[in-house]
N, C-alpha and C positions, 0 to 999 in steps of 0.2 A: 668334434668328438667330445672336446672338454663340455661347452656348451649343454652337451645333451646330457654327458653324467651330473652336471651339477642343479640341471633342470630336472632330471631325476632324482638327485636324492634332495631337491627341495621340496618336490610334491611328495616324498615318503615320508621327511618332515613333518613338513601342514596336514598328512593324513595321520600319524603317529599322536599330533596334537591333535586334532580333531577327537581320535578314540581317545585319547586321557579325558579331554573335557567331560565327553559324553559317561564316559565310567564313572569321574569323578561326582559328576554329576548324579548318576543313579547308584551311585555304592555299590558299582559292580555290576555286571551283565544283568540286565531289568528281568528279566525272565527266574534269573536264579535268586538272585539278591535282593528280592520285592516280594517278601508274603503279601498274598492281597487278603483282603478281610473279608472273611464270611461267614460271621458268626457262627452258631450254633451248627451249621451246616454238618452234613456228614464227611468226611473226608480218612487220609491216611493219620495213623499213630502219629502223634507229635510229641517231642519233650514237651514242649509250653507252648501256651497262646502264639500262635503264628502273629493274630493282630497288633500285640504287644514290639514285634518288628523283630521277633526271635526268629531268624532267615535259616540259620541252619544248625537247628535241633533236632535230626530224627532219632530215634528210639532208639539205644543201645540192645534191646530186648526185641526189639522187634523182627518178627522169620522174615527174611529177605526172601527164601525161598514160595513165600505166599505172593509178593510183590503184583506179580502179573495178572491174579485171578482176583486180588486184592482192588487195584486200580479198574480194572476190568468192572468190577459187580459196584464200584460209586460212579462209574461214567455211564450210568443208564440214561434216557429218552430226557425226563424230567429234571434232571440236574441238570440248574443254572451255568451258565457259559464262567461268568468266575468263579464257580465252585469245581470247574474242570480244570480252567489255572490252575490252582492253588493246589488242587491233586497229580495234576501232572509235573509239578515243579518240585513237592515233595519227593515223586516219584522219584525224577530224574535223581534229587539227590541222593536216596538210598540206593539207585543204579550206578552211581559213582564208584561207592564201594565193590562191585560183584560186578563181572563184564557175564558172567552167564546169566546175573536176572537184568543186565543191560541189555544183553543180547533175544531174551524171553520175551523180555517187555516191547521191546521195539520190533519183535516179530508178529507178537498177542494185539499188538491197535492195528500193524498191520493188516494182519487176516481179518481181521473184523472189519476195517474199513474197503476190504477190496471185494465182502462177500456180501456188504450192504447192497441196496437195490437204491434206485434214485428217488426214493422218497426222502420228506423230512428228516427221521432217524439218519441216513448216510451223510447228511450233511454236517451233523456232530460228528459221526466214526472219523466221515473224514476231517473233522478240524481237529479230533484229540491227536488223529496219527501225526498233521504236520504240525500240530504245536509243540507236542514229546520231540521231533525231528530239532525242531529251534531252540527248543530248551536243553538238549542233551550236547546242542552244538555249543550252546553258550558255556554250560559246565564244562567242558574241551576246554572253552578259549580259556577259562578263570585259572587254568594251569591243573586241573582237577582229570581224573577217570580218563587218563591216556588210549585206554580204548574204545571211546567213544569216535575218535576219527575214522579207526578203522570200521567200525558197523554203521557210519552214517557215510558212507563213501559212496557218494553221488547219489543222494539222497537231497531233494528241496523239500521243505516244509510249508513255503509261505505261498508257492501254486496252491497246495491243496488249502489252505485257509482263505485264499480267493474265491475258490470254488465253494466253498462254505458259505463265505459273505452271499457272492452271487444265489446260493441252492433258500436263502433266508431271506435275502428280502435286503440286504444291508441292516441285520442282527447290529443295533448299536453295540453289544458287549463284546461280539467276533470284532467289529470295528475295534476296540479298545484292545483287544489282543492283538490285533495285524497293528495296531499304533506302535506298543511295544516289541513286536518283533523287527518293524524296521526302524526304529529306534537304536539297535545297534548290532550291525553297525547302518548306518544314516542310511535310510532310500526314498528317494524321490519322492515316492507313495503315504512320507511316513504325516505329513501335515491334512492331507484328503482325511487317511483312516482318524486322524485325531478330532478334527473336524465335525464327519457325521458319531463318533462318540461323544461328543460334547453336545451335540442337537438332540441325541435320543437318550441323554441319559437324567433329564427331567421326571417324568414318570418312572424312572430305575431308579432307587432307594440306594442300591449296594453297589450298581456302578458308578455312582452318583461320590458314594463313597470313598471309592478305590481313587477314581480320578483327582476327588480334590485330596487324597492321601499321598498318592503319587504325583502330584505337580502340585505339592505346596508350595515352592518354593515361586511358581507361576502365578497363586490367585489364591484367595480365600471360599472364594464362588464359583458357581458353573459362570455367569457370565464375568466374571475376571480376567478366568481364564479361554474365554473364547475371543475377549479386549484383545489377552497377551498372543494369542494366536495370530490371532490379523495383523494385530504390528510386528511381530516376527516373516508374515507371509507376505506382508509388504514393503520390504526389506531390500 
């Protein structure tokens, strides 16, 4: 019996270190604590330039109460996969404060994504729902918006971005989002997705961007960082 409690709280240990590293590592849940950069792009009210690394500025002035039909009308057809990041992560945050436009919002990608049809367009609805799902989780773990556990209660996000990946093709930029979603905390799947976003993000200008912005500290290049990949994968 000793044996096993101390084999237990060794591995709660190594896992405890594990998530510091990884936190440490990305200044905080990658989802909420990682503006990605998209220029000029259209997106949510911000205090300041997001690109600037200003993670959490949203708008004192801004109607919470518009939130859902707000996010709603920039996640159309033609908006890029990181300009739906960087709107849903906004999002989540200004859901933080308000558990009813938490609760609106995560109803509003909902119904949209379960009333899509299986074309192209559903394979967005369905990745904003389960990205808000992962981001709204992360904001939970940061010690943030206590009632995000209760509206996300048995709720997965990262099937429905599989299902996205698959409805596209292997979308290199969904690739770069499912990277960061099992990123933390760590899943098995998480060096594959980082993998084919590093192969397709050559002719992608901004995911190009995002990736050598977010794994600076891994490479200066796309192939740096696809070096530092293999030698961490061959490990």
């Amino acid at each position: 019996m000793r044996m096993r409690n101390s084999m237990r709280l060794r591995l709660m240990f190594v896992a405890l270190v594990v998530a510091t590293v990884v936190t440490t590592a990305f200044g905080g849940p990658p989802l909420v604590c990682f503006p990605f950069r998209i220029g000029n792009a259209n997106s949510l009210p911000w205090g300041s330039s997001a690109d600037a690394g200003n993670w959490n500025t949203p708008r004192d002035d801004y109607a919470i109460r518009r939130l859902t039909d707000d996010t709603l009308a920039i996640l159309t057809e033609e908006t890029p996969i990181i300009v739906r990041m960087e709107t849903i992560r906004r999002a989540a945050i200004y859901a933080a404060k308000d558990r009813t436009a938490a609760r609106d919002l995560l109803a509003g990608l909902r119904k949209r994504a379960e009333a899509a049809t299986h074309q192209r367009p559903s394979a967005l609805m369905e990745f904003d729902y389960g990205y808000l799902i992962e981001t709204m989780r992360q904001v939970a773990a940061g010690g943030k918006a206590p009632h995000n556990a209760e509206l996300l209660a048995g709720l997965s996000g990262y099937p429905r971005i599989q299902k996205a990946i698959q409805s596209r093709g292997d979308d290199a930029e969904l690739q770069f989002a499912a990277a960061l979603v099992t990123a933390w905390p760590r899943n098995d799947n998480h060096n594959g997705h980082l993998r084919k976003a590093l192969a397709g993000a050559e002719n992608d200008t901004l995911l190009a961007q995002n990736l050598l912005n977010y794994y600076s500290d891994r490479g200066k290049t796309l192939a740096e960082l696809r070096i530092r990949l293999a030698q961490n994968t061959n490990k």
